[in-house]
PQR file with spaces between the fields and no chain letter, atoms N, CA, C, O and H, PARSE charges and radii, in Angstrom:
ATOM       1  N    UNK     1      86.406  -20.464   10.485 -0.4000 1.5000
ATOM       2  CA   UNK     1      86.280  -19.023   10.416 -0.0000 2.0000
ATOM       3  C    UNK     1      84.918  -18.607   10.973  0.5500 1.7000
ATOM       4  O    UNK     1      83.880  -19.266   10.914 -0.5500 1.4000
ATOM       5  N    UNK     2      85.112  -17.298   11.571 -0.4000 1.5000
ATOM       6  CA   UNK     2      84.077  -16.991   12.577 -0.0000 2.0000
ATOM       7  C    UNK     2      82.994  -16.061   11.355  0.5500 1.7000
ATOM       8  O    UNK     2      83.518  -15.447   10.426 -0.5500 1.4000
ATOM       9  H    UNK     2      85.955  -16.763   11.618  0.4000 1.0000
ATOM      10  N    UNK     3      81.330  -16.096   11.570 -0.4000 1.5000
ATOM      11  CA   UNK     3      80.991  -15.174   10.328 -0.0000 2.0000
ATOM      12  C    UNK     3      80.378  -14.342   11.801  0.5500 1.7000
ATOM      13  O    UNK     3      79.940  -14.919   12.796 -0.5500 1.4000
ATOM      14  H    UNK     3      80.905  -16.595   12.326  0.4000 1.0000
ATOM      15  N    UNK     4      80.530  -12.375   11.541 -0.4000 1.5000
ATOM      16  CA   UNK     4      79.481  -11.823   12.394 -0.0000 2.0000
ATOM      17  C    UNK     4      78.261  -11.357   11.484  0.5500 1.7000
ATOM      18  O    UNK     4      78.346  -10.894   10.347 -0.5500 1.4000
ATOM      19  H    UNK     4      80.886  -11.906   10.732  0.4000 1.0000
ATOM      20  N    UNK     5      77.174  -11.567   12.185 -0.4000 1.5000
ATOM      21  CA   UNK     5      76.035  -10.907   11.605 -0.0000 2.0000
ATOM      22  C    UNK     5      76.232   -9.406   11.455  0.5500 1.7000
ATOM      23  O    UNK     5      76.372   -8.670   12.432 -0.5500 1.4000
ATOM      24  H    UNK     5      77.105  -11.943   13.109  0.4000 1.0000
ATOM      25  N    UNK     6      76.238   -9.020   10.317 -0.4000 1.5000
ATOM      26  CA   UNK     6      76.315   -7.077   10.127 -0.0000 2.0000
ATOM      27  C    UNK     6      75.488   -6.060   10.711  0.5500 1.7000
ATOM      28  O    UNK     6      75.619   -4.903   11.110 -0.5500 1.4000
ATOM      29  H    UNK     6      76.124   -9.617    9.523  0.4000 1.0000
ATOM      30  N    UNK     7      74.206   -7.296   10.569 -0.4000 1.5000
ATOM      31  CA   UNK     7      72.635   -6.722   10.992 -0.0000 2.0000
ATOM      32  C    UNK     7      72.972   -6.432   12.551  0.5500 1.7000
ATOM      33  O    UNK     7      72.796   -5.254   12.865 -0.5500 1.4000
ATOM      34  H    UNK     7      74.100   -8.236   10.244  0.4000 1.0000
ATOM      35  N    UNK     8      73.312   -7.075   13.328 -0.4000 1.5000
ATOM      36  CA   UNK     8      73.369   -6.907   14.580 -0.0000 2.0000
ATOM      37  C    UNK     8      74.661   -6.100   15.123  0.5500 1.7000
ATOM      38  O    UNK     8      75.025   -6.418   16.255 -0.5500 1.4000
ATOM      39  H    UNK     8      73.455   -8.032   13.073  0.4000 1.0000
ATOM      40  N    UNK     9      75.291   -5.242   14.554 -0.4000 1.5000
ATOM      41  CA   UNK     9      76.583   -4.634   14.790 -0.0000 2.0000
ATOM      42  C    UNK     9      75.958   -3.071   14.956  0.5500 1.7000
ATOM      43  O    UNK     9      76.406   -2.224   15.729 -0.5500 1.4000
ATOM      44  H    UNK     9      74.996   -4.983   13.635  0.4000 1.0000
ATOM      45  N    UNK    10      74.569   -2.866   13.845 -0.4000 1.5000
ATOM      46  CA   UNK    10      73.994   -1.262   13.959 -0.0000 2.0000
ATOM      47  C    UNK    10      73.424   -1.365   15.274  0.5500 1.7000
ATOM      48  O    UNK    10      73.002   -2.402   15.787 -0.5500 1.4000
ATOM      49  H    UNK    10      74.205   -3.554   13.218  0.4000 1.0000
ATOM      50  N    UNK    11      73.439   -0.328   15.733 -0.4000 1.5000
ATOM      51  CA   UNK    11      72.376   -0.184   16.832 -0.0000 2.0000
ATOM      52  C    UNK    11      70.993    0.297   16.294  0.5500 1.7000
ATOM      53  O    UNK    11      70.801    1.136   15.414 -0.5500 1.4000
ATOM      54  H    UNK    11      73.782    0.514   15.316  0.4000 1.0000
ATOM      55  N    UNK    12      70.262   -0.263   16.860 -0.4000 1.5000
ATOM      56  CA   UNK    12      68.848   -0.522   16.730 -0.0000 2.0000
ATOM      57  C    UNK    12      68.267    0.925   17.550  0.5500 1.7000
ATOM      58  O    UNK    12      68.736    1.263   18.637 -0.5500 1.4000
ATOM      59  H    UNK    12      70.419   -0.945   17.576  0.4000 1.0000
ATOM      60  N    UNK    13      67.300    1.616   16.919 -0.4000 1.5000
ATOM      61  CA   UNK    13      66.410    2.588   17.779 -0.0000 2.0000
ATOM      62  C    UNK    13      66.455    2.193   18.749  0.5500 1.7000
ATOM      63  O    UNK    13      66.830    1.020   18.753 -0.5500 1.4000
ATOM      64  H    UNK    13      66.920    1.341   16.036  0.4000 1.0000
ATOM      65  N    UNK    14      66.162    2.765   20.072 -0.4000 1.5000
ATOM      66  CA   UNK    14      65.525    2.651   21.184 -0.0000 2.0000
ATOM      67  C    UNK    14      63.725    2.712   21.396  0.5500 1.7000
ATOM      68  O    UNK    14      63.153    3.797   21.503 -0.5500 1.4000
ATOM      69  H    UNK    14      65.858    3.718   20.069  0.4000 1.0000
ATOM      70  N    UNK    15      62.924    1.294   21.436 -0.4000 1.5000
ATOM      71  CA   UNK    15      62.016    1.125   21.603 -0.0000 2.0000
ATOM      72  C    UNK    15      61.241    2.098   22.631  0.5500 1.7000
ATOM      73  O    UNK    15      61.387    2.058   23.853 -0.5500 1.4000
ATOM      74  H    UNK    15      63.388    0.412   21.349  0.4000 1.0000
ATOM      75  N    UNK    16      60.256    3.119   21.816 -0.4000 1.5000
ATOM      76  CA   UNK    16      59.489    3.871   22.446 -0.0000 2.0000
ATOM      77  C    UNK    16      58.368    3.173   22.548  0.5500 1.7000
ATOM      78  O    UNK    16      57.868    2.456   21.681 -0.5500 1.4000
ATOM      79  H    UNK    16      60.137    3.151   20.824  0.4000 1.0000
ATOM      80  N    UNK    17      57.759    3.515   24.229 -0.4000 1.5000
ATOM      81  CA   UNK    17      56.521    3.564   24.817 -0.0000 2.0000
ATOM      82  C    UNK    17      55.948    4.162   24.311  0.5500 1.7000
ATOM      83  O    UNK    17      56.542    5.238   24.260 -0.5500 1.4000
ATOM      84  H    UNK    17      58.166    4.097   24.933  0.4000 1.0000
ATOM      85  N    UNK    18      54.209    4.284   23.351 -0.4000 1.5000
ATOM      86  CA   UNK    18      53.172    5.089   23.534 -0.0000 2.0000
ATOM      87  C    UNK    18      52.447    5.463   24.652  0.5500 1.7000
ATOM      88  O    UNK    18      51.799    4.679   25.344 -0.5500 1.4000
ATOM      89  H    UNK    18      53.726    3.409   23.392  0.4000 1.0000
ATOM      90  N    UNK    19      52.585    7.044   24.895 -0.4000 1.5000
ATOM      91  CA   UNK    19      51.750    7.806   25.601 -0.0000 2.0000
ATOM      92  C    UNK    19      50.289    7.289   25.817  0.5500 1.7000
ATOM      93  O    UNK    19      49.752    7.041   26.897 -0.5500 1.4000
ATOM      94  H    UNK    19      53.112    7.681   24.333  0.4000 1.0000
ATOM      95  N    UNK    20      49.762    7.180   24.564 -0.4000 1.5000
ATOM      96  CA   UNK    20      48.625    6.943   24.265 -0.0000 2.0000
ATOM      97  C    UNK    20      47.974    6.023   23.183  0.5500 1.7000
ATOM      98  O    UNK    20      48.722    5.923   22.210 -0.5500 1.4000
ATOM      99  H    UNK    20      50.198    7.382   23.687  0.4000 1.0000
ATOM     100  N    UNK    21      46.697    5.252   23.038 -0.4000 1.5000
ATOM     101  CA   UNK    21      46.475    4.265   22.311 -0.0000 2.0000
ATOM     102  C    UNK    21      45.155    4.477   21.896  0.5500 1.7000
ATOM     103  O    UNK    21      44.366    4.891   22.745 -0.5500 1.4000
ATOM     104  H    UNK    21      46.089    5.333   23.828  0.4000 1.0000
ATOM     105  N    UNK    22      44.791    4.289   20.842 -0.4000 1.5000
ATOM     106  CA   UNK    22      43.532    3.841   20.219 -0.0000 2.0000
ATOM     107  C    UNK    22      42.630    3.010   21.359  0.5500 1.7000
ATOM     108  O    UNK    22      43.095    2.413   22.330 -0.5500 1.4000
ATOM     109  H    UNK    22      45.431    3.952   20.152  0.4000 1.0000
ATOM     110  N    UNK    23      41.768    3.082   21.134 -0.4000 1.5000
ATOM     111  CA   UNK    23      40.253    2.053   21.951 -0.0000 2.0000
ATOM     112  C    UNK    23      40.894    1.095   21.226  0.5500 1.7000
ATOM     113  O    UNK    23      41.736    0.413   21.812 -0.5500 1.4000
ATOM     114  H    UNK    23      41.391    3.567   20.345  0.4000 1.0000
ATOM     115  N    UNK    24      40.638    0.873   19.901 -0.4000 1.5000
ATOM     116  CA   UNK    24      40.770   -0.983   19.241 -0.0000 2.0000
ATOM     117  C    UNK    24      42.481   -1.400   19.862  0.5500 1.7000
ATOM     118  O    UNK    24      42.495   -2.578   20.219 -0.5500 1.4000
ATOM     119  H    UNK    24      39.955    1.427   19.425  0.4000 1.0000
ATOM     120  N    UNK    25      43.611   -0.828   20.018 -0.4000 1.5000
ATOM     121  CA   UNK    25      44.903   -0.789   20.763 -0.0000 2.0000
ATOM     122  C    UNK    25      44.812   -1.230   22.057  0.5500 1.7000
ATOM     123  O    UNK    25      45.453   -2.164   22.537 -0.5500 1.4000
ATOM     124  H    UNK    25      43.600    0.128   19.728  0.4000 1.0000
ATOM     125  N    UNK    26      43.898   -0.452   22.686 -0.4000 1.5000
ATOM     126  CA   UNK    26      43.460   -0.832   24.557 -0.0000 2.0000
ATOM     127  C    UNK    26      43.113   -2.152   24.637  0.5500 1.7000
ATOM     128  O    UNK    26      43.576   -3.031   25.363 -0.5500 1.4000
ATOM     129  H    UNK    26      43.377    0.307   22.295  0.4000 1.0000
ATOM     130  N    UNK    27      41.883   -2.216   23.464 -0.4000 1.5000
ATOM     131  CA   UNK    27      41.519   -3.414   23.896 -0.0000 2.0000
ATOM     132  C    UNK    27      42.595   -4.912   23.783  0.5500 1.7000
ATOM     133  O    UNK    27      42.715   -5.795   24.631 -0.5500 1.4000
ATOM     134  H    UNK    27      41.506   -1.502   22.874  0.4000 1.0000
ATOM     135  N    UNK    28      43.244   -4.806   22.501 -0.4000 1.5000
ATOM     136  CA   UNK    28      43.920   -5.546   22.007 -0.0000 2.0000
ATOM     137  C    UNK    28      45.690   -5.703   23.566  0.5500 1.7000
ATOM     138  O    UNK    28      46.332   -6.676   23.963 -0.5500 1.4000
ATOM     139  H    UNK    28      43.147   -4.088   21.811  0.4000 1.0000
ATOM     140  N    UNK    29      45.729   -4.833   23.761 -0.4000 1.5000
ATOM     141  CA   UNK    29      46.886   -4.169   24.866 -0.0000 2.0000
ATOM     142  C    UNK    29      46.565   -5.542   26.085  0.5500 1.7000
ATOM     143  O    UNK    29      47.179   -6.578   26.336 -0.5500 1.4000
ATOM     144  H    UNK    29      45.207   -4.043   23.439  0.4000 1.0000
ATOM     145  N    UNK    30      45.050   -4.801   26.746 -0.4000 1.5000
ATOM     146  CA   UNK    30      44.163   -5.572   27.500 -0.0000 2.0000
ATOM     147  C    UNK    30      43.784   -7.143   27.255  0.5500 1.7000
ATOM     148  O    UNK    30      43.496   -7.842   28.227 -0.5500 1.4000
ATOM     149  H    UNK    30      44.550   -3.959   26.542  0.4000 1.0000
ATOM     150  N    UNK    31      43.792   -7.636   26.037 -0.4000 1.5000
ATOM     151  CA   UNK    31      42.962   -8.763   26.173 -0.0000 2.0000
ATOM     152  C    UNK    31      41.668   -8.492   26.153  0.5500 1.7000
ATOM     153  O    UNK    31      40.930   -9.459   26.344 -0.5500 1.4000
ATOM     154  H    UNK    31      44.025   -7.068   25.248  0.4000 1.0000
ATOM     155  N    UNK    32      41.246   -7.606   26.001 -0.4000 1.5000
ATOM     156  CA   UNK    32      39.719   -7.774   26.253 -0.0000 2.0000
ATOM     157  C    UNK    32      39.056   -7.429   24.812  0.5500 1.7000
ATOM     158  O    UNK    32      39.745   -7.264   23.806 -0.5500 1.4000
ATOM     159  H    UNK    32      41.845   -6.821   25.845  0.4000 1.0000
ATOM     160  N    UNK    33      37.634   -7.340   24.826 -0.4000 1.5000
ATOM     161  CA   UNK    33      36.818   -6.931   23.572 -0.0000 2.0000
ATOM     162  C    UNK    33      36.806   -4.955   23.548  0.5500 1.7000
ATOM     163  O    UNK    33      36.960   -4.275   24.563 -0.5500 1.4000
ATOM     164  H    UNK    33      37.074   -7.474   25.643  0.4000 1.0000
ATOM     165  N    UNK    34      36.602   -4.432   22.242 -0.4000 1.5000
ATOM     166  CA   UNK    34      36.601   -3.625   21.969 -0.0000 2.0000
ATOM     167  C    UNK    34      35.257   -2.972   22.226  0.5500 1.7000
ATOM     168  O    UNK    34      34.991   -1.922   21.640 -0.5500 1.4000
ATOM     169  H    UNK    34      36.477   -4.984   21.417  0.4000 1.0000
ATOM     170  N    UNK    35      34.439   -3.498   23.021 -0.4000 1.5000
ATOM     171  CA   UNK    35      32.874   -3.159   23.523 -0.0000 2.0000
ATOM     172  C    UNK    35      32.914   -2.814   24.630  0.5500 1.7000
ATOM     173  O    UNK    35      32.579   -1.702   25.040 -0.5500 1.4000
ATOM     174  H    UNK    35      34.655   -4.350   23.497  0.4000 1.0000
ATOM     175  N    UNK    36      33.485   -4.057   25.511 -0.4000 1.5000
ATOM     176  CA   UNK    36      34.127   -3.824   27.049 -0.0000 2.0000
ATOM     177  C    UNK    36      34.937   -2.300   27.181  0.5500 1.7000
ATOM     178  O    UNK    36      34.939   -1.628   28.212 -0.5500 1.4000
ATOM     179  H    UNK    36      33.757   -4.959   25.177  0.4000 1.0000
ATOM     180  N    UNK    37      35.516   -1.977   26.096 -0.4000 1.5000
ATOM     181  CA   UNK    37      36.611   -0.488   26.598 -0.0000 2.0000
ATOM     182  C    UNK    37      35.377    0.270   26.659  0.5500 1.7000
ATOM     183  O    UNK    37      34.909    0.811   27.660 -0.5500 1.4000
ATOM     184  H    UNK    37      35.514   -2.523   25.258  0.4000 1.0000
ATOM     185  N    UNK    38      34.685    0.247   24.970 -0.4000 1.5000
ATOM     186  CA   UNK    38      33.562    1.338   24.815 -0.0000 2.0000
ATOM     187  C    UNK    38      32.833    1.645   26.107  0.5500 1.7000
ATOM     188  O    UNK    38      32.605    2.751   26.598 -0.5500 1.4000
ATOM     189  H    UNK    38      35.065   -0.192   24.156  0.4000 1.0000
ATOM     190  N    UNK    39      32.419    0.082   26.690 -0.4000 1.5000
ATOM     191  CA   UNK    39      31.415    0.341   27.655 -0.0000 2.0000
ATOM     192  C    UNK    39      32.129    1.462   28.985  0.5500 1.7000
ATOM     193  O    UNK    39      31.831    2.528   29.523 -0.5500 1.4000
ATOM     194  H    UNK    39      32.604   -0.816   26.291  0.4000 1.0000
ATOM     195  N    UNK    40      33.246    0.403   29.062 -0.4000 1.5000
ATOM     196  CA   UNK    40      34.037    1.537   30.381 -0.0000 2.0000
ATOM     197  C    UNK    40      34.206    3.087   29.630  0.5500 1.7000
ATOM     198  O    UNK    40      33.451    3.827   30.260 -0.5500 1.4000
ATOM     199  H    UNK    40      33.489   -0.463   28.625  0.4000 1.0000
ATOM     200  N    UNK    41      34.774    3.739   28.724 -0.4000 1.5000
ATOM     201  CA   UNK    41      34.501    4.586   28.593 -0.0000 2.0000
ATOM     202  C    UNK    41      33.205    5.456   28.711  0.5500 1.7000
ATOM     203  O    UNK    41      33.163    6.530   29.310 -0.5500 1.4000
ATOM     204  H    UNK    41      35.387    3.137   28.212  0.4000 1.0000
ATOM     205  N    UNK    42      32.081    4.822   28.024 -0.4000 1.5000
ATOM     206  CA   UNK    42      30.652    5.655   27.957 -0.0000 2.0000
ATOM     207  C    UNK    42      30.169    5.360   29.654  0.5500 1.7000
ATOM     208  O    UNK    42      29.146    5.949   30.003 -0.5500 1.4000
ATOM     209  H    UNK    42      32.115    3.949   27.538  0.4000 1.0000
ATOM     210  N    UNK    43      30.742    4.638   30.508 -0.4000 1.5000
ATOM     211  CA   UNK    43      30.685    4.957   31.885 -0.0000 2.0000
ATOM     212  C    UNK    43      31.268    5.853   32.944  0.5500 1.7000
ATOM     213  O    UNK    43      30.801    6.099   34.057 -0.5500 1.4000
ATOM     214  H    UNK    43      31.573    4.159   30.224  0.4000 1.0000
ATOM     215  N    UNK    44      32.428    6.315   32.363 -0.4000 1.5000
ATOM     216  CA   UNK    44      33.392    7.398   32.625 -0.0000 2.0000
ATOM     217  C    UNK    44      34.259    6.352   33.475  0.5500 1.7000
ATOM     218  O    UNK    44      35.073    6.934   34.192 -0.5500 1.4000
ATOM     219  H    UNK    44      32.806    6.115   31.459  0.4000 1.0000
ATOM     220  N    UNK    45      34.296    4.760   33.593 -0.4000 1.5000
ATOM     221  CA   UNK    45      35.371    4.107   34.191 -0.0000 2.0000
ATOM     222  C    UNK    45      36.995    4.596   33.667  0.5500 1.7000
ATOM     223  O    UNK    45      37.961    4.929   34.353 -0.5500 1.4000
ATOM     224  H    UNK    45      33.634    4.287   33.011  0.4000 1.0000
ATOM     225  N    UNK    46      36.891    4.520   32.638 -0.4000 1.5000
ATOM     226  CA   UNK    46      37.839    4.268   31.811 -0.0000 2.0000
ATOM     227  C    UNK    46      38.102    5.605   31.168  0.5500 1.7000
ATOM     228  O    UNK    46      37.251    5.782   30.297 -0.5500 1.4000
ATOM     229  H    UNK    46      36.106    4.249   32.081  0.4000 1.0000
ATOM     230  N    UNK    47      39.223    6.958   31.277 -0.4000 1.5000
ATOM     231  CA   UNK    47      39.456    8.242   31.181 -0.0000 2.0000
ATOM     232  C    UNK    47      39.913    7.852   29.443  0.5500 1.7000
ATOM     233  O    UNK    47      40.276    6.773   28.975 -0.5500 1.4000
ATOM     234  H    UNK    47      39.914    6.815   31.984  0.4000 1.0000
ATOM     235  N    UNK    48      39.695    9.394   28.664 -0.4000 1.5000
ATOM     236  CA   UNK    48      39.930    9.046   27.690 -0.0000 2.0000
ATOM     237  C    UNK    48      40.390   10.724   26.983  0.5500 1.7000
ATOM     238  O    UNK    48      39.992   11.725   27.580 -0.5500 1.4000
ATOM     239  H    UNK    48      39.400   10.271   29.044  0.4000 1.0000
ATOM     240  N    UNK    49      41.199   10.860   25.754 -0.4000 1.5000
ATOM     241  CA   UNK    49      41.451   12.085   26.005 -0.0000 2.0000
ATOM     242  C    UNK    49      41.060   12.214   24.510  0.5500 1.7000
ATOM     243  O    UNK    49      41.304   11.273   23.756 -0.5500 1.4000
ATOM     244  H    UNK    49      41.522   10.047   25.269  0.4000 1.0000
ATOM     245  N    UNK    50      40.348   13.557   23.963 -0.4000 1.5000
ATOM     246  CA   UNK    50      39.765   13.610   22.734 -0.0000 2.0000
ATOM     247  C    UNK    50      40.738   14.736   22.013  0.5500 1.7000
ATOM     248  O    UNK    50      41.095   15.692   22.702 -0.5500 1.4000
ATOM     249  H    UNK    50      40.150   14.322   24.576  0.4000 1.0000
ATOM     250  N    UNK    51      41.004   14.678   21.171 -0.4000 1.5000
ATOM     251  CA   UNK    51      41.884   15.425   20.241 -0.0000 2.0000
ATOM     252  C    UNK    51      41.490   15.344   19.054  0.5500 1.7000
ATOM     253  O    UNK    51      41.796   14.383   18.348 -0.5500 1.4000
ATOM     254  H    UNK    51      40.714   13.901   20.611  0.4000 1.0000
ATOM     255  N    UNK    52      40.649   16.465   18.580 -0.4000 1.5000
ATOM     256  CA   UNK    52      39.968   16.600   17.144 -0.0000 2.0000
ATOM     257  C    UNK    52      39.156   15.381   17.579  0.5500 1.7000
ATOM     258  O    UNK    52      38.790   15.176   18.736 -0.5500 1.4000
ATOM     259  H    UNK    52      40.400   17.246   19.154  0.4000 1.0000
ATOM     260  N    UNK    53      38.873   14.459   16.344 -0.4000 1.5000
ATOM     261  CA   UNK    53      37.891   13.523   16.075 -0.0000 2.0000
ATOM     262  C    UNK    53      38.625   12.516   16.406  0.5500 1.7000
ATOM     263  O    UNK    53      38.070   11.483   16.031 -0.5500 1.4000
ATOM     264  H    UNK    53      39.170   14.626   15.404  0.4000 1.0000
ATOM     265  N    UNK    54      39.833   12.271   17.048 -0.4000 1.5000
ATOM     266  CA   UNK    54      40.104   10.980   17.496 -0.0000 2.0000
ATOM     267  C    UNK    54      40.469   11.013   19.375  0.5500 1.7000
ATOM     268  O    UNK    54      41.122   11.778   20.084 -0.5500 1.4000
ATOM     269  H    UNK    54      40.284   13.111   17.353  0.4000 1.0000
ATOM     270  N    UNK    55      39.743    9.887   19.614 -0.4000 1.5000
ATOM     271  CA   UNK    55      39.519    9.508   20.992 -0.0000 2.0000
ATOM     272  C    UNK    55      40.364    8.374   21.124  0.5500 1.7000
ATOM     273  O    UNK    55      40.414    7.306   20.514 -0.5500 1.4000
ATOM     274  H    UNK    55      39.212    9.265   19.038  0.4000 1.0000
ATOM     275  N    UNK    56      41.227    9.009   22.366 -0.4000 1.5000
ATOM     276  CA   UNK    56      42.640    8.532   22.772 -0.0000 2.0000
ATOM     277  C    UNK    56      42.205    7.469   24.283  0.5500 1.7000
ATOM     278  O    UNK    56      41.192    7.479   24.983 -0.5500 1.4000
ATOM     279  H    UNK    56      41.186    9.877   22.862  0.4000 1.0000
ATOM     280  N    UNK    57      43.329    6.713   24.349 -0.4000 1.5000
ATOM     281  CA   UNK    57      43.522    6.325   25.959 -0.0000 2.0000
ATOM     282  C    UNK    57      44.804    6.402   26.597  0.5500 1.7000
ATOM     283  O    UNK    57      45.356    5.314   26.430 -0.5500 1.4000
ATOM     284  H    UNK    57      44.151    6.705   23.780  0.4000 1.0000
ATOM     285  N    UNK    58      45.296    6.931   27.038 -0.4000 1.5000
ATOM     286  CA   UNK    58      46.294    7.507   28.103 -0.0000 2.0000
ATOM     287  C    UNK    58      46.509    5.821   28.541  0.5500 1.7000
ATOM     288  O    UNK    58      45.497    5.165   28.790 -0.5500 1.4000
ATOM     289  H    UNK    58      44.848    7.815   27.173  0.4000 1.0000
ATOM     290  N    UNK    59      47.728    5.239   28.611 -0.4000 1.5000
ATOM     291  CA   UNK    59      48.564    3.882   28.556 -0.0000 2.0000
ATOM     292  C    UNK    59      48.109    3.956   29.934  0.5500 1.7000
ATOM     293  O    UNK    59      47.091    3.332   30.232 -0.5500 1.4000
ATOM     294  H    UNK    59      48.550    5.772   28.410  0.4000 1.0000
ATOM     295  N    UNK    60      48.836    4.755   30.974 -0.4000 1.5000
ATOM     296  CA   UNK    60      48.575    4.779   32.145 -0.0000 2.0000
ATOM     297  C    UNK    60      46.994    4.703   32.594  0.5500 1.7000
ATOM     298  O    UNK    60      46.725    3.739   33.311 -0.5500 1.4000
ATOM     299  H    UNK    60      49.663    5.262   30.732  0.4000 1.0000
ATOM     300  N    UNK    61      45.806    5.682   32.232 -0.4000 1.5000
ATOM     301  CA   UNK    61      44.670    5.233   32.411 -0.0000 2.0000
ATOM     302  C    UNK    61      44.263    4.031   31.753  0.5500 1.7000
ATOM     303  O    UNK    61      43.217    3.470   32.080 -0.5500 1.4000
ATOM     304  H    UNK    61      46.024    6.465   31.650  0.4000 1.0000
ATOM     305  N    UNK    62      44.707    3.770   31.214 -0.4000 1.5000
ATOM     306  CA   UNK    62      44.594    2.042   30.546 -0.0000 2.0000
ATOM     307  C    UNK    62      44.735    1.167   31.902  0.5500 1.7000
ATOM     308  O    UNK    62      43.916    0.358   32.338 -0.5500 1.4000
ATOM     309  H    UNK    62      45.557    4.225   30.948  0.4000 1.0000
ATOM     310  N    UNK    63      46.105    1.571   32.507 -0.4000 1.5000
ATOM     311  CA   UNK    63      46.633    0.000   33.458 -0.0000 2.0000
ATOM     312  C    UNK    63      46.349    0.032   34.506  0.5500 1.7000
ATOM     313  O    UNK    63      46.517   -0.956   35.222 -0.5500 1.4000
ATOM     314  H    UNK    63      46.771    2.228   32.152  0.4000 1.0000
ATOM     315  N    UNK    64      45.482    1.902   35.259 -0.4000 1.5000
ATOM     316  CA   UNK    64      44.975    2.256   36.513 -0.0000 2.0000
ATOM     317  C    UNK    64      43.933    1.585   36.229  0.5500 1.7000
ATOM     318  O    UNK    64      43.869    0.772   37.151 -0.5500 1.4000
ATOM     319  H    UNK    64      45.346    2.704   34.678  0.4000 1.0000
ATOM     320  N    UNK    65      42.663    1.314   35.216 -0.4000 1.5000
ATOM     321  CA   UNK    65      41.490    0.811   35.073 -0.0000 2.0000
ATOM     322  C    UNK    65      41.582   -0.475   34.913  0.5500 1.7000
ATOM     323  O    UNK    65      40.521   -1.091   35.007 -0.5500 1.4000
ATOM     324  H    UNK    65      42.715    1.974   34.467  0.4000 1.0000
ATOM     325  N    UNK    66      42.418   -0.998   34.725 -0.4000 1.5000
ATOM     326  CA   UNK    66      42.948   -2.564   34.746 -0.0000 2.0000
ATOM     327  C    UNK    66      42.945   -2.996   36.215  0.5500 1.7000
ATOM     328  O    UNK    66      42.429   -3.992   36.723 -0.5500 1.4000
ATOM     329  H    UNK    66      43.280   -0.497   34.649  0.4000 1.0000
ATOM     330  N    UNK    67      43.613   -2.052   36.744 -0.4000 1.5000
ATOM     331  CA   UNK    67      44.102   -2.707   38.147 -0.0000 2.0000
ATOM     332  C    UNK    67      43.391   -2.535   39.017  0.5500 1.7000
ATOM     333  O    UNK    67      43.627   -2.928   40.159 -0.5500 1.4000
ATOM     334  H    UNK    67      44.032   -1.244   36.331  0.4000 1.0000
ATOM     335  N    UNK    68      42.144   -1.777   38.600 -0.4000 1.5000
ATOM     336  CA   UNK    68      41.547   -1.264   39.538 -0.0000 2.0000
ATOM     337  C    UNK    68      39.760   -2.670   39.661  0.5500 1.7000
ATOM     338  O    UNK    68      38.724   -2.582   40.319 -0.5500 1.4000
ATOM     339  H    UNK    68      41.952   -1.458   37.672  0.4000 1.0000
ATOM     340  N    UNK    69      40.237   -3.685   38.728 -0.4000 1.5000
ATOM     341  CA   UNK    69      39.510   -4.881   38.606 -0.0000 2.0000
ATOM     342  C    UNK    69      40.222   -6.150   39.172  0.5500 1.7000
ATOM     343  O    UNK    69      39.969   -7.326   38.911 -0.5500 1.4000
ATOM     344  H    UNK    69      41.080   -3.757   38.194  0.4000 1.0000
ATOM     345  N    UNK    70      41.333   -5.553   40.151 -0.4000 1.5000
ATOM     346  CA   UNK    70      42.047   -6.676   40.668 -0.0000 2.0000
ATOM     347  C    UNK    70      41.518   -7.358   41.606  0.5500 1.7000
ATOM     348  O    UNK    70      40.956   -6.636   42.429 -0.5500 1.4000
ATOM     349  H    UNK    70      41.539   -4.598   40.363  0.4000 1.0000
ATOM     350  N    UNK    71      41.467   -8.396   41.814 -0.4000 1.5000
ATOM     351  CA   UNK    71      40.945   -9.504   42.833 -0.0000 2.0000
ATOM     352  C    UNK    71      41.748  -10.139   43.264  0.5500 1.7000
ATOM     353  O    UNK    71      42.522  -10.757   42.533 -0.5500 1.4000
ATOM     354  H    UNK    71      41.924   -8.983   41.145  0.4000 1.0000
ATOM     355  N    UNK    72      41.849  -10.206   45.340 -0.4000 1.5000
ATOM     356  CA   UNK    72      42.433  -11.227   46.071 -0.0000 2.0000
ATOM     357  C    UNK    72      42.160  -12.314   45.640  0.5500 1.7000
ATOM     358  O    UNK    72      41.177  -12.894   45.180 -0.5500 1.4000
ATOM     359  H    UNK    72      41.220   -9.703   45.933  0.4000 1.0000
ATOM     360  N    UNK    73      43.702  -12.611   45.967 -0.4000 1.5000
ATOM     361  CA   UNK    73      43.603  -14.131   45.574 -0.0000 2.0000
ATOM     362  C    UNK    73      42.816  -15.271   47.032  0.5500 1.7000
ATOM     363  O    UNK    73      42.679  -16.482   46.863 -0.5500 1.4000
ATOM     364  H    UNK    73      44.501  -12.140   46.340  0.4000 1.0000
């Protein structure tokens, strides 16, 4: 006799993209240290969008400032 899992019969949300991420998120997103974002931010490398007292990063300015450290191979 065949058993089906029940769990897997609901449909599951559809996994949303964030717009936007925390600095400690970027960094963690990135791989990198949470000093490294700071620094690119307080350089204006790295765009950032402020809303009240919390300072955002736009996913997309996240992966333009990523890529924009790309090196030929």
């Amino acid at each position: 006799m065949q058993t089906i899992d029940i769990a897997s019969l609901s449909p599951s949300p559809p996994k949303v993209e964030p717009f936007a991420v925390s600095p400690t998120e970027a960094a963690r997103l990135a791989g990198l240290g949470r000093t490294t974002i700071y620094a690119a931010l307080g350089s204006g490398a790295l765009k950032s969008l402020k809303i009240g007292k919390r300072r955002l990063i736009a996913v997309d300015a996240l992966r333009s400032w990523l890529l924009s450290h790309e090196v030929a191979p």
